[in-house]
N, C-alpha and C positions, 0 to 999 in steps of 0.2 A: 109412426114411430116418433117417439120424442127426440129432441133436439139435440138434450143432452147425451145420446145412449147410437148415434147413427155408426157410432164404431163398432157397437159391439159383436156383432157380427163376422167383420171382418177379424178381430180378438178372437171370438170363438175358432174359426177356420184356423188360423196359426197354433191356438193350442192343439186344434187336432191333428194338426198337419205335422206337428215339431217337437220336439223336446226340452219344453219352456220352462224351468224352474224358478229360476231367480229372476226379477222383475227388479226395474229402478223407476219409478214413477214418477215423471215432472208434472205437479198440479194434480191434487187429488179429486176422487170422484167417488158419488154413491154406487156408480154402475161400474166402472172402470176398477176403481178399488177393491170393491166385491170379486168382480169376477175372478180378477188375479187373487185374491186371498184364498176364494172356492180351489183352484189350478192349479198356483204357485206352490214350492215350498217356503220362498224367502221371497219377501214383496219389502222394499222401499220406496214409502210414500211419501213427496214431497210439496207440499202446501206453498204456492209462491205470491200469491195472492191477498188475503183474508186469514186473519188472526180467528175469527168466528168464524168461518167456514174451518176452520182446522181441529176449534175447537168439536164443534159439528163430526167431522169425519174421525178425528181422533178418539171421541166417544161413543161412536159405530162398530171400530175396531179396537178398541179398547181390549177385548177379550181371544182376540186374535193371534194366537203366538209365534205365526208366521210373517204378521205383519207390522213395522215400523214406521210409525206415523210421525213426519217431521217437520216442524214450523220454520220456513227459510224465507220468508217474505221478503220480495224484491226480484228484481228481473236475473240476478247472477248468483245469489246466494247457494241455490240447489243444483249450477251447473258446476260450482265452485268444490261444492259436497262431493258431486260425483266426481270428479277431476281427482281431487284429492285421496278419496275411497281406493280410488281404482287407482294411481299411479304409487301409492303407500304402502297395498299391498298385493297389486296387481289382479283386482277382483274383475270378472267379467258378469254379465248379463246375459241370460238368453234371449230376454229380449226388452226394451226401452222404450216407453210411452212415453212420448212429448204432448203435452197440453197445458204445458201451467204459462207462464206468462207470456202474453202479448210481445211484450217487446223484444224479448230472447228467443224465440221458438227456433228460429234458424243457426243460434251460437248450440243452444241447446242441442239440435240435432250434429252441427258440426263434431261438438265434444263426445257426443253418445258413439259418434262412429268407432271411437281408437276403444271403445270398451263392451261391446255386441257386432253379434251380425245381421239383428235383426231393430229394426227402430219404426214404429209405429206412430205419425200425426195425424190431430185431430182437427177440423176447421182449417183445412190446405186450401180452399178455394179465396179466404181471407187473403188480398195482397199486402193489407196493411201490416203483417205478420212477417212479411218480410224476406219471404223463402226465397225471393233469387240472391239469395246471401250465402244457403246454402252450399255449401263447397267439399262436394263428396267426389274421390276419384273416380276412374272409371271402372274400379270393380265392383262399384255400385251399381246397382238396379233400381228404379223408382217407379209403382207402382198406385195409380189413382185410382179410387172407387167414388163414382161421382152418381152412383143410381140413389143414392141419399143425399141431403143437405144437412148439416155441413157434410161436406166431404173427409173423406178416412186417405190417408197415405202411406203406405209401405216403401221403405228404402231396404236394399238387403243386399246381403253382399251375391254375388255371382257365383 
């Protein structure tokens, strides 16, 4: 399995398992983005990264009228969007993929909790990312999948 795609599996099982519509996407992907565009009704893609990676994925989905491809470069930009999104007009998420920046993943997941019950990281076995920063109460659940590399992680509420 390739490197970039050890999630998606795990992605697949929640779509089946749940009733996933709306998607907020930190750090976009060919695999990740696809899948939720195939599933989703409403998919927010957010590029934190690469100005040409967005250009790249923005012209993937381009034709996609479910999906919103958005250029936030920087580690706070797209947590800043969602924050914003969601406390403006109280939008939720069925469920939230964290993967876009290195240096946020853990503010990232903090922020995603007040606005889903479901939140899905990528490369959790990375410590350089930061995750004992995380700070989810205890009606959280966290769940590893580590039969692949990188590792897939599941947070969700109880």
């Amino acid at each position: 399995m390739d490197r970039y795609s050890t999630h998606l599996p795990i992605l697949e099982m929640l779509f089946k398992n749940n009733n996933i519509n709306t998607v907020f996407e930190f750090g976009t992907g060919l695999y990740s983005t696809k899948l939720f565009a195939e599933n989703a009704e409403s998919v927010i893609a957010c590029e934190m990264q690469d100005e040409n990676w967005y250009n790249k994925v923005n012209e993937a989905f381009k034709d996609c009228d479910n999906v919103s491809v958005k250029c936030l470069i920087g580690p706070f930009k797209a947590i800043d969007h969602l924050a914003q999104i969601g406390y403006a007009s109280g939008a939720r998420f069925d469920l939230i993929f964290v993967d876009g920046h290195g240096d946020s993943r853990w503010h990232a997941i903090n922020t995603a909790s007040k606005f889903t019950d479901i939140i899905v990281s990528h490369d959790t076995e990375t410590a350089s990312y930061r995750w004992d920063l995380v700070d989810l109460d205890d009606t959280w659940e966290r769940i590893d999948y580590k039969d692949q590399e990188p590792w897939t992680s599941v947070w969700r509420k109880k």
